[in-house]
C-alpha positions in Angstrom: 205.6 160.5 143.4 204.6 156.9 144.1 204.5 157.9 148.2 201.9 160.4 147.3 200.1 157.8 145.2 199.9 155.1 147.7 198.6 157.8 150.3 196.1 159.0 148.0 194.8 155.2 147.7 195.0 154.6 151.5 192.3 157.9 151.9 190.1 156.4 149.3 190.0 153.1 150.5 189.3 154.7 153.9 186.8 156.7 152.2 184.9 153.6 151.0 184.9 151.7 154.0 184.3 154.3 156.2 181.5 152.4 157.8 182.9 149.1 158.1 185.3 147.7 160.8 188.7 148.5 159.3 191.8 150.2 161.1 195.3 151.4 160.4 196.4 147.7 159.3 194.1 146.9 156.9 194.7 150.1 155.1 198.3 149.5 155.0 197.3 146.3 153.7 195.7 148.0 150.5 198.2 150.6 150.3 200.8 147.8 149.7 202.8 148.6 152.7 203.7 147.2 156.1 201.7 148.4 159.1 204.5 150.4 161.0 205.9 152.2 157.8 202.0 153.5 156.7 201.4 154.4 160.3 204.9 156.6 160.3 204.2 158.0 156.5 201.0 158.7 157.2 201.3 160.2 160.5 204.0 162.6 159.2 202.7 163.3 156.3 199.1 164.0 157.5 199.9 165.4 160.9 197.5 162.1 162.2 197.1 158.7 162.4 195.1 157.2 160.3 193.2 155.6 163.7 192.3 159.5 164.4 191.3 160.1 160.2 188.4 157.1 160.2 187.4 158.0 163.9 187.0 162.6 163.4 185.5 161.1 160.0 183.2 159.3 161.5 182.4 161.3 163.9 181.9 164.6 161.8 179.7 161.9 159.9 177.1 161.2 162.4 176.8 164.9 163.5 175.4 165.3 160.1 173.4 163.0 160.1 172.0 163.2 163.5 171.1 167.0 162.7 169.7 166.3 159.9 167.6 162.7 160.0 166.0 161.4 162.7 168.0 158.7 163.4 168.6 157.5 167.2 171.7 158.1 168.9 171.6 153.9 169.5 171.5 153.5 165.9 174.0 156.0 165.2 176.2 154.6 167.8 176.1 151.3 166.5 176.6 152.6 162.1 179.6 154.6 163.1 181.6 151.1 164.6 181.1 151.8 168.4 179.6 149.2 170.6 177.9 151.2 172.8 175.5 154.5 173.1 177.7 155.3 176.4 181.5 154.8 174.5 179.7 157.2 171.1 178.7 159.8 173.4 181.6 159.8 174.9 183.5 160.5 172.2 180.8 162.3 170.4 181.1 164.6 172.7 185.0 165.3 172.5 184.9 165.7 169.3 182.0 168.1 169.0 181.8 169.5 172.3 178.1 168.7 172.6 176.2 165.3 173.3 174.8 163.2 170.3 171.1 164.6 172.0 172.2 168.3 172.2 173.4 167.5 168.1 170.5 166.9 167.4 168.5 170.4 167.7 168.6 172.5 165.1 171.1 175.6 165.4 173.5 173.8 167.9 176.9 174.1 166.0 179.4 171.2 164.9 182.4 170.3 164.0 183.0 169.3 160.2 186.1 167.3 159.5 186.4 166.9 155.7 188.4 164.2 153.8 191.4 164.6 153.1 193.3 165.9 149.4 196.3 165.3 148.2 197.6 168.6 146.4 200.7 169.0 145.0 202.0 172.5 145.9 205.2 174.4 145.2 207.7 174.0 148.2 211.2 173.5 149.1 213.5 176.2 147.5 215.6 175.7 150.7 218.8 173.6 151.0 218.6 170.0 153.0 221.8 168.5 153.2 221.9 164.4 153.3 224.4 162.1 152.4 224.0 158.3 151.5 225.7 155.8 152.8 225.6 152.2 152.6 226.7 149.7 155.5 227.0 146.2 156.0 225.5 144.3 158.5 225.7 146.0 162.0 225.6 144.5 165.5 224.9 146.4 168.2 223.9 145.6 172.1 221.0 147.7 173.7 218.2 148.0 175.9 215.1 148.0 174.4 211.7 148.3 175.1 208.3 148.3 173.2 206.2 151.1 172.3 202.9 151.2 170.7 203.0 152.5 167.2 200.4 155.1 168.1 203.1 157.3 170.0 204.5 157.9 166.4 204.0 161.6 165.6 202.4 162.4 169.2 203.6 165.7 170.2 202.1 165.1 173.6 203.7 161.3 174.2 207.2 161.5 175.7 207.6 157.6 176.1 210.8 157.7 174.6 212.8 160.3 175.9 210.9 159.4 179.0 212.6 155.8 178.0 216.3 157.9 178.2 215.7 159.1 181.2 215.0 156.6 183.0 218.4 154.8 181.5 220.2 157.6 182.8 218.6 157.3 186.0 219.2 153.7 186.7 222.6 153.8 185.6 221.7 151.8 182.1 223.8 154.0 180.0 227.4 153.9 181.4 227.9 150.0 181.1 227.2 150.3 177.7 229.8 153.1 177.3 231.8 151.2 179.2 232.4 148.6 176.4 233.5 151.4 173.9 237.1 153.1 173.7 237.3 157.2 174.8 236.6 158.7 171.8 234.1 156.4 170.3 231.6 156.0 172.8 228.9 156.9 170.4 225.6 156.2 171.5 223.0 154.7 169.4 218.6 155.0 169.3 217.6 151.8 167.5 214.3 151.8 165.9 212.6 148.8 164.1 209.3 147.7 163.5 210.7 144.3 164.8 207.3 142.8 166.6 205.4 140.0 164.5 201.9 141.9 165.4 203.3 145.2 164.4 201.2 147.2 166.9 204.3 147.7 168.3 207.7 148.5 167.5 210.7 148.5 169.5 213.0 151.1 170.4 217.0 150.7 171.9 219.4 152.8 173.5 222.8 150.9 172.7 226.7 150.7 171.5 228.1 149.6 168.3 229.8 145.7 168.6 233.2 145.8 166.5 236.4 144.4 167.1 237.1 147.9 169.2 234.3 146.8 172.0 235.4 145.1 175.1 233.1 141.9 175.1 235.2 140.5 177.8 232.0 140.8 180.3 229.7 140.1 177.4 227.5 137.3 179.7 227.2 140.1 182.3 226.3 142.6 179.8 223.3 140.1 178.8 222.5 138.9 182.0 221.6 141.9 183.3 218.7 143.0 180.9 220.5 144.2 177.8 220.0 142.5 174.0 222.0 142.3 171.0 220.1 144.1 168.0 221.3 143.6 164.5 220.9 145.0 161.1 221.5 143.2 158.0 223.4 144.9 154.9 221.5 148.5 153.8 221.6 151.4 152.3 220.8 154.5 154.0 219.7 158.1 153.7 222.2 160.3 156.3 220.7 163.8 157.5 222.4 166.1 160.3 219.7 166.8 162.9 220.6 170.8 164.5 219.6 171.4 167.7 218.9 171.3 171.2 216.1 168.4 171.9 214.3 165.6 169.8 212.2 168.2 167.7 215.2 168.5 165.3 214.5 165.1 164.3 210.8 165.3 164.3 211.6 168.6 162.2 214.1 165.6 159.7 211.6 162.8 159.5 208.6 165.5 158.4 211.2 166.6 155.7 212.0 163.6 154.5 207.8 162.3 153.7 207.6 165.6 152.4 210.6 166.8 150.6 213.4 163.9 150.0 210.9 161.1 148.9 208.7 162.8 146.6 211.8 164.1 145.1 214.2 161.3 145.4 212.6 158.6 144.2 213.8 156.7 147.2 211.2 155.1 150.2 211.8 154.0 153.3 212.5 150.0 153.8 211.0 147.5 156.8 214.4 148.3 158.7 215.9 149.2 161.6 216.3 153.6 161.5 218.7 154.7 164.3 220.2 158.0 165.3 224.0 158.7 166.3 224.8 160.7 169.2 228.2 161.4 169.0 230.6 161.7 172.2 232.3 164.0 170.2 230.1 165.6 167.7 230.4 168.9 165.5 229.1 172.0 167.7 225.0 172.4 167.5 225.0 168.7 166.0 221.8 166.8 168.1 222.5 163.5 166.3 222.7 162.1 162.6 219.5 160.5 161.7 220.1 157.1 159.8 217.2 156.2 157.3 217.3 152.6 155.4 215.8 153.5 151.7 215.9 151.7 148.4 214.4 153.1 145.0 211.0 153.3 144.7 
């Protein structure tokens, strides 16, 4: 239950400071947890990020208030953080679908986005299968390449399968595969909130390094673009993605902030996640989703 906790602290501190210039980080900040892991927990659990909660709060806000004071559009613009009357209107008008001016006659209608509540409600009563599984440090080589955080939990971003495809394309993939015995070409999707600023985090399409990989090219390998990515010691939460495309593990990370944490006990750590696509996996199988989690 301590997830839920910390989320319902992050909405009340967003609550409170609705008005002031905060963002994403500084209620991770409160909530007592790094940037990139909020912004995935909340994103998941609230079907937003927590960018697009202060901003339709705000928003909903000044509609209010514009219908029912008579406060200026310049004044409202500048209470409800933007820095000009042109950027509000703009997205005054998205939101709403009329301009700050229409708003404010009488009988022109509005949207109202309310604050958010936690309730605890009865679900589950359906199997998900996971398996633990802890690993020592793990090396791998990749290519990599950052994404902003605010893709997480975009339904309409396709950067990283975007990112695949591309590989593919260029011919990324095979020298990778190259390195690996038949049978055990296994590829990897590395994903670590690894950037100082952590506005971004990286994502990699790699091999495993073990004593089975050829690593006499190894200079050629780096040379041409690729990195060496490694994990230190973890546990980790195992789940069997079935399916056809990436929504199976969109479908595994929403069941994991809702179902597996709050009744586990277990949270996710500051670590590198990956998937395994298997060269030869079980049929149906999309990839095993890898989780790094300690106790709570």
């Amino acid at each position: 239950m301590k997830s839920v906790q910390l989320l319902q602290q992050a909405i009340c501190y967003m609550e409170e400071h609705l008005l002031e210039d905060i963002n994403y980080e500084d209620v991770a900040r409160n909530a007592y947890m790094s940037s990139y892991n909020f912004h995935r927990t909340f994103s998941f659990m609230a079907g937003m990020t927590a960018n697009e909660y202060i901003r339709n709060r705000r928003l909903s806000l000044a509609g209010q208030e514009l219908q029912s004071t008579g406060i200026s559009v310049l004044d409202a613009a500048y209470k409800y953080g933007y820095d000009t009357p042109e950027s509000f209107s703009k997205a005054f008008s998205r939101f709403h679908g009329v301009t700050p001016k229409q708003a404010r006659h009488k009988g022109t209608e509005l949207h109202l986005f309310n604050p958010l509540v936690i309730k605890i409600t009865m679900e589950g009563g359906s199997i998900m299968n996971y398996r633990m599984e802890s690993r020592a440090g793990q090396k791998f080589v990749a290519m990599v390449r950052a994404f902003p955080n605010e893709i997480i939990n975009d339904e309409k971003d396709h950067s990283i399968p975007d990112f695949w495809g591309e590989c593919y394309e260029k011919n990324l993939i095979e020298p990778l595969r190259a390195l690996r015995p038949e049978g055990k070409k296994d590829l990897y999707g590395l994903c670590s909130p690894t950037v100082k600023s952590e506005t971004h985090f990286n994502y990699g399409i790699g091999v495993i390094v073990d004593e089975e990989t050829d690593i006499s090219r190894w200079d050629d390998i780096l040379k041409n673009g690729y990195s060496v990515w490694e994990t230190k010691p973890m546990d980790y939460a195992v789940f069997k993605c079935f399916g056809t495309d990436g929504d199976c593990i969109s479908e595994t990370w929403n069941k994991f902030f809702k179902e597996f944490v709050p009744q586990t006990g277990y949270i996710q750590t500051d670590d590198t996640d990956f998937e395994t696509y298997f060269e030869k996996g079980e049929e149906g199988l999309f990839c095993e989703l890898w989780i790094p989690v300690k106790k709570g």
